[in-house]
C-alpha positions in Angstrom: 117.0 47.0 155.4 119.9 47.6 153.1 120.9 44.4 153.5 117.4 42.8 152.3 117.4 44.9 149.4 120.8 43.9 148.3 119.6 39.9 149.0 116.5 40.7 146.8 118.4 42.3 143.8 121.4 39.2 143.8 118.3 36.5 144.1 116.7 38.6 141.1 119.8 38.3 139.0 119.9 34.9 139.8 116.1 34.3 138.7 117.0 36.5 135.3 120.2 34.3 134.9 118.7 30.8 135.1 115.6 32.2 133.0 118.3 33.3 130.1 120.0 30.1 130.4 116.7 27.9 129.4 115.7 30.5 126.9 119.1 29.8 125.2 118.8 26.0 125.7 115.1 26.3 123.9 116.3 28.4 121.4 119.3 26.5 120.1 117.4 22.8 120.5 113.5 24.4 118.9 113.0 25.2 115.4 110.1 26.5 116.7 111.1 28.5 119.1 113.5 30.3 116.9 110.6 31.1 114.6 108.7 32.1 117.5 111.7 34.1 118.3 111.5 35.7 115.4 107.9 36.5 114.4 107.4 37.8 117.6 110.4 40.1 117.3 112.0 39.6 120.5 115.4 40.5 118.8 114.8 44.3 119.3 114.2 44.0 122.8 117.4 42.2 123.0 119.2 44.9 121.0 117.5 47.5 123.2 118.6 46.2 126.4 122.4 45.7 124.9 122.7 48.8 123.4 121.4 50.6 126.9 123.5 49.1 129.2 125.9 51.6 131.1 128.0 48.7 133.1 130.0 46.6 130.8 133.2 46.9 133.0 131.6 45.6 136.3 128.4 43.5 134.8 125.8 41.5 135.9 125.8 37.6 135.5 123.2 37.7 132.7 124.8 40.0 130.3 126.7 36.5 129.1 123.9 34.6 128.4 122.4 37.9 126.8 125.0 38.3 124.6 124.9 34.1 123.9 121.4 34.1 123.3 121.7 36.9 120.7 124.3 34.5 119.2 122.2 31.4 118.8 119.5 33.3 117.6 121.3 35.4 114.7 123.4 32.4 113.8 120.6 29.8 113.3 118.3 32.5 112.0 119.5 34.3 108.8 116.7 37.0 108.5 117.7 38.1 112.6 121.2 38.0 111.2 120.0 40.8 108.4 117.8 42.4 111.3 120.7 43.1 113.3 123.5 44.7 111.5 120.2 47.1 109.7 119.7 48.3 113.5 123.5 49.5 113.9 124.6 46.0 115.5 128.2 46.6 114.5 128.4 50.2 116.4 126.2 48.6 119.4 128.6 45.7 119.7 131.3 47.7 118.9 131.1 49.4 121.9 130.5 46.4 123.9 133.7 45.5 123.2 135.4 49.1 123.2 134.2 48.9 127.1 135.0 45.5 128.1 138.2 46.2 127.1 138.5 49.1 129.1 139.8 51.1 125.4 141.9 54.4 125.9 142.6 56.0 122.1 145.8 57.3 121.5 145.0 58.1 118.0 141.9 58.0 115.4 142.6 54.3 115.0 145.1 53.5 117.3 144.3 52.5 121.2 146.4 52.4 123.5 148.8 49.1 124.4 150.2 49.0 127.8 152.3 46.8 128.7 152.0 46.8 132.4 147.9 46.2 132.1 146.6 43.1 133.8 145.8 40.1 132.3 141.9 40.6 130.8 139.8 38.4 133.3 137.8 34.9 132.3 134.8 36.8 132.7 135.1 39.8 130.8 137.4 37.4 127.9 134.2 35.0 128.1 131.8 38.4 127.0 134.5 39.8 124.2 134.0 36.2 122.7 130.5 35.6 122.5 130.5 39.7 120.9 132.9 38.8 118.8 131.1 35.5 117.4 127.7 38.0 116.6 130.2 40.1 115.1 131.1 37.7 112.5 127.6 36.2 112.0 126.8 39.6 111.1 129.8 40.7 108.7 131.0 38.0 107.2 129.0 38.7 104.1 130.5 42.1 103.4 134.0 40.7 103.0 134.1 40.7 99.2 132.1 44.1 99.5 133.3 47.5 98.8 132.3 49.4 102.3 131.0 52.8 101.8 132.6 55.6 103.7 131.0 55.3 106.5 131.0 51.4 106.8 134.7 51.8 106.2 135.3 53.9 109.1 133.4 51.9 111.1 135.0 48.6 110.6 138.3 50.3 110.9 137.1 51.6 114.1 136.6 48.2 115.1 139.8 46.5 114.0 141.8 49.1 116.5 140.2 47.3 118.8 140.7 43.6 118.0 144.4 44.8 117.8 144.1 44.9 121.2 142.2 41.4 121.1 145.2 39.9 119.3 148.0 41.9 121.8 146.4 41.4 125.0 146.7 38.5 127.5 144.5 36.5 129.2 144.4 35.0 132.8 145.2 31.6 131.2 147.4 30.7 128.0 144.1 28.9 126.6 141.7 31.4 126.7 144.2 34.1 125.1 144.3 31.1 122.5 140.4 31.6 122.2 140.2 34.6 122.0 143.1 35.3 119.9 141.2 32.3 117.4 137.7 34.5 117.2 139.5 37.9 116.4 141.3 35.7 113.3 137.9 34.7 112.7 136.2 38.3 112.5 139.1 39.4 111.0 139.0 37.0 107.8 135.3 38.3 107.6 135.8 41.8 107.4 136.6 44.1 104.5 140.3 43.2 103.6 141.1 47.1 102.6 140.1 47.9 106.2 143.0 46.0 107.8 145.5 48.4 107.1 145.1 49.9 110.8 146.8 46.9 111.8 150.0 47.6 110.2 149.6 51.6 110.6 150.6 51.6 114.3 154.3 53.6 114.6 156.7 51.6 115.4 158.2 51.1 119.1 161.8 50.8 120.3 161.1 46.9 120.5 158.8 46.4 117.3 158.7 43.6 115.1 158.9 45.4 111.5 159.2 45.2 108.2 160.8 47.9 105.3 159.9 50.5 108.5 156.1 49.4 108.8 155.2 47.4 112.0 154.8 43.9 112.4 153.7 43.7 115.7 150.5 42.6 115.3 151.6 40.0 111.9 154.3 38.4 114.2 151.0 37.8 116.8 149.6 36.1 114.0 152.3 34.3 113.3 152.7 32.7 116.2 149.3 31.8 116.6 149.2 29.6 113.0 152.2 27.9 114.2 150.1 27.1 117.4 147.8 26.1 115.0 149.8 23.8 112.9 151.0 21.9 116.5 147.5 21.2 118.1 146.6 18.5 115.4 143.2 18.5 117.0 140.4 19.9 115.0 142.7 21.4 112.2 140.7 22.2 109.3 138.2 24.4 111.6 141.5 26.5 113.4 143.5 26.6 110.3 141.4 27.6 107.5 140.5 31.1 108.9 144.4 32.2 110.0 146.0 30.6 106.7 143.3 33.1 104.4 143.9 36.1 106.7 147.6 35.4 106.0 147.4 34.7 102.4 145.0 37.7 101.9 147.2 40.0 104.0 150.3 39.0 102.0 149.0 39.7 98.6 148.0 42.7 99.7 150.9 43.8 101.4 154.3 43.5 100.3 155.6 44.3 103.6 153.9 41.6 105.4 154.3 39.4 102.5 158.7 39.7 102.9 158.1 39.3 107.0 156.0 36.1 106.8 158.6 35.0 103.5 161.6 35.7 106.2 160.1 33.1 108.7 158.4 30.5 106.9 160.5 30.3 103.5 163.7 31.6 104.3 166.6 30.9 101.0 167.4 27.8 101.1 170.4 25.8 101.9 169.6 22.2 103.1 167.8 20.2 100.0 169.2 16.9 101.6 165.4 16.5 102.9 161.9 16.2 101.5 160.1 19.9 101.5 157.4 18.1 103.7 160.1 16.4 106.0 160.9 18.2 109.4 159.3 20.5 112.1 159.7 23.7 110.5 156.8 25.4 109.5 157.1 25.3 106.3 157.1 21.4 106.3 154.0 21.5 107.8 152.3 23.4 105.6 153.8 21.7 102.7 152.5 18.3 104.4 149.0 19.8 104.2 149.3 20.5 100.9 148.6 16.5 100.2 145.9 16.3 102.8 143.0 14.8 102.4 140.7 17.6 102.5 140.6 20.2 99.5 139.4 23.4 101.2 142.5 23.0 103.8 145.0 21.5 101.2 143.9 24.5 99.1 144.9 27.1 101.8 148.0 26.1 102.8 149.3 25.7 99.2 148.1 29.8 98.4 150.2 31.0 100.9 153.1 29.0 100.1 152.0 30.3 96.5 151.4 33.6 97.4 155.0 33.6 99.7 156.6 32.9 96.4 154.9 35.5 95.0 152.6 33.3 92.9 156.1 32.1 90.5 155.5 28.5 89.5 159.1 27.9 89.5 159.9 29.3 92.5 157.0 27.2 94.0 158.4 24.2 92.8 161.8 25.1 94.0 160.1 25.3 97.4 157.9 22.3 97.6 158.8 20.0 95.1 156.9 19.3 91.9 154.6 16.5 93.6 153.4 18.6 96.2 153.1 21.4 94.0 150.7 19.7 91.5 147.9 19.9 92.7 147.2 23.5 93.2 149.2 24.2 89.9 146.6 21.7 88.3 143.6 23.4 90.0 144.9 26.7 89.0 146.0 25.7 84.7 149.4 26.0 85.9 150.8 23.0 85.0 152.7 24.3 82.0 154.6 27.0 84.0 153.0 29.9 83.3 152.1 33.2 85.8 149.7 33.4 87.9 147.1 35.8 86.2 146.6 38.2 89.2 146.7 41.9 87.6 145.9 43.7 90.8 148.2 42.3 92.6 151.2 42.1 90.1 152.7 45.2 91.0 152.8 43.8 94.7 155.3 40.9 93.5 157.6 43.3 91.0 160.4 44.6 93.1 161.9 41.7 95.4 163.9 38.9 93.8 165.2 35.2 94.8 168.5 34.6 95.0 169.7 31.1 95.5 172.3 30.5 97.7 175.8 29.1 97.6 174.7 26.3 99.3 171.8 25.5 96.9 173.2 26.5 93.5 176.3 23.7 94.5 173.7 21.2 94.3 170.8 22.5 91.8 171.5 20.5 89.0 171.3 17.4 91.4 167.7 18.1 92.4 165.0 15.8 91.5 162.4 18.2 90.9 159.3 16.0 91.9 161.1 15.2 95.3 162.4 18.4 96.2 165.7 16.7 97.2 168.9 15.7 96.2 168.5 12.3 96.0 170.8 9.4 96.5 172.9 7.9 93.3 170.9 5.0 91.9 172.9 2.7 90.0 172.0 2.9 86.5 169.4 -0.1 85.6 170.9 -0.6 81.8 174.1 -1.3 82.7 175.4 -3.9 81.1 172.6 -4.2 78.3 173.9 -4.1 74.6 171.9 -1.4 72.4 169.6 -3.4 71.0 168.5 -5.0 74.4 168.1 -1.1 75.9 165.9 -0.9 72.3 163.8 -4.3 73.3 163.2 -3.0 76.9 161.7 0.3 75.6 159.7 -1.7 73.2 157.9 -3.5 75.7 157.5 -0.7 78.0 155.6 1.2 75.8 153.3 -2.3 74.7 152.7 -2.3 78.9 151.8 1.1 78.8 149.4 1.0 76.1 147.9 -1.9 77.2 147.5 -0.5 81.3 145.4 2.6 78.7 143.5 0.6 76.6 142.2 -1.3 79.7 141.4 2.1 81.5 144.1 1.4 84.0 145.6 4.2 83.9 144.9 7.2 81.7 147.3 9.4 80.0 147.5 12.7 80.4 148.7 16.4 79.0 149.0 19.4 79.0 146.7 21.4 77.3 147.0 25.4 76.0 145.6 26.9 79.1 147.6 24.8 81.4 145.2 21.9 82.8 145.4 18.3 82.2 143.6 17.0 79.1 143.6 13.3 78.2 146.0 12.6 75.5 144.0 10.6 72.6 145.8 8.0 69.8 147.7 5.3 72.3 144.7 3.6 72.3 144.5 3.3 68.8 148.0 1.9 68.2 147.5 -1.7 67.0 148.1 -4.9 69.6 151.7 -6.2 69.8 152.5 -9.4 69.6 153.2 -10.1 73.6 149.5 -8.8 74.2 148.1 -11.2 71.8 150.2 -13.9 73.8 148.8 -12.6 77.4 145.2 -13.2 76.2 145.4 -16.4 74.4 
């Protein structure tokens, strides 16, 4: 009789399973369905049933497709989105989370780490991801927000525990990868002032750290962009998110700022190469710089910017004027001045940037708009008398005006505020005689 009953139960899961499988097929193909979905409210029975369940540790086969349904329906539906975090979503999912993970607290905002734990199994890492995507779809608009007290605690609360998302292992190196990619993710979304917890942990015998604060958790991150940077494969979509936390988290802190500087721009000593040349990290990023697209250009050039603690010179130094020009350009930086970034000034006033021997042997050999010392040219007016160096400049400048004139090429300058302007007069300088004889 036991036995029956246990039958019926597992073939009722199995009926509730299949059932929330087509319900989340419907809902992410049907407009219609997701108004339906919404009109009709079904999103607070859905809340109810996640926020009552006692057995997130050893859980039935639907709670997955619950938790992906309420996904689909908050992501493709704005208004649910809204609905959700108003009925204490983040605390409901919060604690999703807090018991898939098993979660022991040491401290207010500090869990426990152990080392010896077992790796987190597919099914319980396949859960903390779909809670973690609803997580995002409902806080990524407060990121630019100031949190009140009690939101603040909250999201804190909840970064303790994706410190343990980031630490912790998986049963496979490509679903730690995943998961490690939607804490970034939640992370980047979330109040900025709230990530402190991250780098409030004390510091263990074999810590990562940085002027005494730990870097446990920035060294995870760390590794995980340079993952990043070596898949090739989707790269805008896994980059974006990890090179803004970064960039975000070094401005903010100088302590992270100097551990990432240490790893990614360490002083340099070999200029023999392009900055974009190589394997390191650094000449990956500076190779995105010139990518094609803006938004991921963009983020790789503001922490290389931010790394050099947001010095035009210095940036240059780094990654060579050509690379450098287009962020200086977007920013009005083109004529050297400071990045005008008051809050964050007294974050970039103590450290300095010494060359070393090696470089300062060779600085007055470095083509700035290369990055490199490059190889002696021989000098292309050797040989020519004065006035034959004085002919040849001549007709240079007829090319030039001509390539302007005909809107080949437009001149350029810099204006007060640092952008390019276009210069005005060398179209009105009158025709030389050589342009006369090209048109006749």
């Amino acid at each position: 009789e036991e036995e029956e009953e246990e039958e019926g139960e597992l073939e009722e899961e199995a009926q509730r399973k299949e059932a929330m499988k087509v319900l989340c097929n419907v809902v992410y193909n049907s407009a219609w369905a997701q108004e339906r979905f919404s009109s009709l409210r079904l999103l607070s029975g859905l809340i109810q049933r996640l926020s009552s369940s006692v057995s997130w540790l050893s859980p039935s086969s639907v709670q997955f497709y619950e938790l992906r349904l309420m996904f689909l329906i908050t992501a493709l539906r704005p208004e649910l989105s809204t609905q959700l975090q108003q009925e204490g979503g983040v605390p409901i999912l919060t604690t999703a989370l807090e018991s898939c993970l098993d979660v022991q607290w040491k401290e207010q905002y500090e869990c426990v780490l152990d080392p010896a734990a077992p790796p987190i199994s597919l099914e319980a890492s396949q859960r903390i991801v779909e809670v973690l995507k609803i997580l995002f779809t409902i806080t990524y608009i407060t990121h630019k927000q100031e949190p009140s007290e009690d939101a603040a605690a909250l999201y804190r609360h909840l970064v303790a525990i994706l410190r343990l998302c980031l630490m912790r292992k998986c049963l496979l190196p490509e679903d730690t990868d995943e998961l490690q990619g939607h804490t970034v993710n939640l992370l980047s979304a979330l109040p900025l002032q709230c990530l402190d917890v991250l780098l409030t942990v004390p510091l263990q015998p074999d810590s990562e750290q940085s002027l005494g604060v730990n870097m446990d958790c920035v060294h995870t991150l760390l590794m995980f962009m340079e993952r990043r940077l070596e898949s090739g494969e989707k790269i805008k979509e896994k980059l974006t998110p990890i090179l803004n936390l970064l960039t975000e988290s070094c401005r903010a802190h100088r302590e992270t700022r100097l551990y990432i500087r240490k790893h990614i721009l360490p002083p340099l000593r070999d200029v023999s190469q392009r900055p974009e040349e190589g394997t390191t990290v650094k000449s990956r990023l500076v190779r995105l710089m010139t990518h094609l697209d803006t938004d991921l250009k963009h983020c790789a050039a503001d922490l290389l910017f931010v790394l050099c603690k947001e010095n035009v010179r210095r940036f240059v130094k780094y990654t060579g004027y050509g690379n450098a020009a287009g962020l200086l350009a977007t920013r009005g930086l083109l004529g050297g001045q400071r990045a005008r970034h008051s809050s964050s000034e007294a974050q970039y006033s103590s450290d300095s940037d010494s060359d070393t021997e090696e470089y300062r042997q060779v600085k007055d050999r470095i083509n700035p708009v290369t990055g490199r010392v490059e190889a002696e040219q021989p000098d292309p007016m050797e040989g020519m008398t004065e006035e034959e160096k004085e002919e040849e400049a001549k007709r240079l400048i007829m090319l030039f005006n001509k390539l302007s004139r005909e809107n080949i090429i437009q001149p350029m300058g810099v204006d007060e505020e640092g952008k390019l302007v276009p210069m005005k007069g060398l179209e009105e300088n009158p025709e030389s005689e050589s342009d006369k004889e090209d048109k006749n």
